[in-house]
Structure formats: C-alpha cells, structure tokens
C-alpha positions as CSV (number, residue, x, y, z in Angstrom):
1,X,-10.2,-7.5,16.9
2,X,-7.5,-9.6,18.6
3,X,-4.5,-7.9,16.6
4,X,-5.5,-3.9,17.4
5,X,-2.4,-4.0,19.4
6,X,-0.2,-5.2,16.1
7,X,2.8,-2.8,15.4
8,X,5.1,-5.3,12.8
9,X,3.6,-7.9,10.2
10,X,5.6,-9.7,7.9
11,X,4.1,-12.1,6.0
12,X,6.3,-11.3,2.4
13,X,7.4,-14.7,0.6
14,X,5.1,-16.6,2.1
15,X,3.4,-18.2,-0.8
16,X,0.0,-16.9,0.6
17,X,-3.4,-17.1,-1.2
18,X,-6.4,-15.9,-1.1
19,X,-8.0,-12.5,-0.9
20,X,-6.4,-10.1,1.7
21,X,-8.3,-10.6,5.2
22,X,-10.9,-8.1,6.2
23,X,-9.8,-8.3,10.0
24,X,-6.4,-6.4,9.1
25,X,-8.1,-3.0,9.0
26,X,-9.0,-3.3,12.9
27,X,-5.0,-3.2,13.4
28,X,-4.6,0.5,13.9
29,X,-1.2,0.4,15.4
30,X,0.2,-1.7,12.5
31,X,3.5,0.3,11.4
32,X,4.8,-1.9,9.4
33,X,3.2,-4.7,6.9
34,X,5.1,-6.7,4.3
35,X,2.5,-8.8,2.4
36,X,4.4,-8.9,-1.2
37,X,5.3,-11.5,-2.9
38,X,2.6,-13.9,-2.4
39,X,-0.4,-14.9,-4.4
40,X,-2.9,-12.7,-2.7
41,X,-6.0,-11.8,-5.4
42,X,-8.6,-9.9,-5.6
43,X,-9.3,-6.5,-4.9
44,X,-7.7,-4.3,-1.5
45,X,-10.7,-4.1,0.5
46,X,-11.9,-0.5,0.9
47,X,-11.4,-0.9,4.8
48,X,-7.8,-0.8,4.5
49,X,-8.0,2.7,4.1
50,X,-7.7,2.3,8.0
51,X,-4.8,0.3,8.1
52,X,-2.2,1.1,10.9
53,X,-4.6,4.2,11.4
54,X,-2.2,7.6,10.6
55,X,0.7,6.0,11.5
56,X,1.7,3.3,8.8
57,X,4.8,3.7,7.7
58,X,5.8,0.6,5.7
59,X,3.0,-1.0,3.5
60,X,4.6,-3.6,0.8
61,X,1.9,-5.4,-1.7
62,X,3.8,-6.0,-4.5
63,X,4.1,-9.2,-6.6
64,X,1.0,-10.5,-5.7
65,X,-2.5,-10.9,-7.9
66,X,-4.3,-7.8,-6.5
67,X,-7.0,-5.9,-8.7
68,X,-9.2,-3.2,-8.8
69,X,-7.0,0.4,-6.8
70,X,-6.1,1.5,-3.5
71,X,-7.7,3.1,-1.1
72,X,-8.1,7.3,-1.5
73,X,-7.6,7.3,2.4
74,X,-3.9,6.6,1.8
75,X,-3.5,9.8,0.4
76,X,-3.8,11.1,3.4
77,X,-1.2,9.2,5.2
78,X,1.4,11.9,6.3
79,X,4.2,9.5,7.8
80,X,3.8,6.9,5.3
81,X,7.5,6.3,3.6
82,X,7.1,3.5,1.7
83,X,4.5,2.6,-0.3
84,X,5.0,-0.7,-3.1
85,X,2.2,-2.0,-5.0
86,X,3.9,-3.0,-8.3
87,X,4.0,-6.1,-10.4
88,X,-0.1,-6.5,-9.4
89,X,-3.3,-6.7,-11.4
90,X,-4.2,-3.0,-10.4
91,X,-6.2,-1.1,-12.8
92,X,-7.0,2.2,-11.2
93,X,-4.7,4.9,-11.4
94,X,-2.6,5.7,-8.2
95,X,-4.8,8.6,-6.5
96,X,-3.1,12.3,-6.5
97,X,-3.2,12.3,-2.6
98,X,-0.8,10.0,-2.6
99,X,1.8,11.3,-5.0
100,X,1.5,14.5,-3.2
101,X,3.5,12.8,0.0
102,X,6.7,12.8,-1.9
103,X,8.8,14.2,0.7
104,X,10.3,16.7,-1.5
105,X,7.3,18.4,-2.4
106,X,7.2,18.7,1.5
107,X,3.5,17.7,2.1
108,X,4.6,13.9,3.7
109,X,7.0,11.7,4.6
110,X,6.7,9.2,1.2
111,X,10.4,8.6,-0.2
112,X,9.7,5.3,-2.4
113,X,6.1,4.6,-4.4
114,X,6.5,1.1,-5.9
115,X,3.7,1.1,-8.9
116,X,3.5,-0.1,-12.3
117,X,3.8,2.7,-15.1
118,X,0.0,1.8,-16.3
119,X,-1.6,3.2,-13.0
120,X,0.8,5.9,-11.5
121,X,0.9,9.1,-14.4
122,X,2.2,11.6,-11.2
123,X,5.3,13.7,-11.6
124,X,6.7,11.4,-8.4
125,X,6.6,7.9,-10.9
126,X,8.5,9.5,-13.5
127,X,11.4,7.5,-14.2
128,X,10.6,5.2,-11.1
129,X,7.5,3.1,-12.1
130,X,7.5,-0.4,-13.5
131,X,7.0,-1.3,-16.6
C-alpha cells in the first residue's frame, strides 16, 4: 500500500461517489480523515476496523449514503476524539465499545459521537444525536 505512511486525509465536500476504497485500511498511520459530505454508498467495509491502526483520532463520515454499521474494532480505539457518522443510511446500532470512550466515563479519549438518534441508544447520545 502506497499510502501506509498517510497521517492527514481530507477529502470532505468533495462531491465523491462511489463505495469507500478498500486500499484506505492499509493506512495505519492515518490520524485524521474527513470523508463527509460526499455521496459515498454502500456499506464501511469491515477492514476499516484497521483504519489509522490505534491511533485515529479524527474519523468524519457523515452526510454521505453509507449503509449497513461500523466496525466493532472502533470500540476499541482509545485516542479516538471524534467520531461523526450522522445524516447516513446506517442501520445498525452504534456498538457499546464505542460509547464507552466518552471521556468522561474515563475509559477513552471520545468527546464528540456524531450519529443519528435511530442507531446510537447509549447514555453518551442522549440529547446529542440526530434526528
């Protein structure tokens, strides 16, 4: 993978299309990737649950077509502080792990989870999804 070495990625307002590229996952030293507001589809491919490797800490989706859920694996992202996957097609609820890196339940680093109100029923959406 040519792009291991990526640290920054914007791509936001873009006007993108398409389903998200496969080839992303092999950039384990992304930090930072802003992909929302596009008209990406289809579902987030299970190998993002690589993405940036431990060490994401910006991952912006939102306002695109995407289906299906995230990945578990970004439950366990400790340093991850921002997180937005709203105003999407998702259908799977956000999983626990992730709601559990609120950083004022002091398990992670997380201090804003962009989700619609359908998919994201943890204490950390209350009064901050979308409806």
């Amino acid at each position: 993978n040519e792009m291991k070495n990526l640290f920054y990625l914007d791509l936001s307002y873009n006007d993108l299309t398409g389903v998200l590229p496969e080839s992303l996952s092999g950039c384990t030293k992304l930090r930072h990737a802003y992909l929302d507001h596009n008209k990406l589809s289809g579902p987030i491919p299970s190998s993002y649950g690589r993405l940036g490797g431990d060490w994401i800490i910006d991952l912006t989706m939102d306002s695109n077509q995407l289906t299906g859920g995230l990945p578990s694996e970004w439950g366990d992202r400790k340093k991850l502080l921002t997180l937005k996957v709203q105003d999407n097609n998702l259908t799977w609820e956000i999983p626990k792990d992730i709601c559990k890196q609120w950083v004022l339940d002091g398990n992670g680093e997380l201090v804003e989870l962009g989700a619609d109100c359908n998919i994201c029923h943890c204490d950390f959406c209350q009064g901050r999804c979308y409806s």
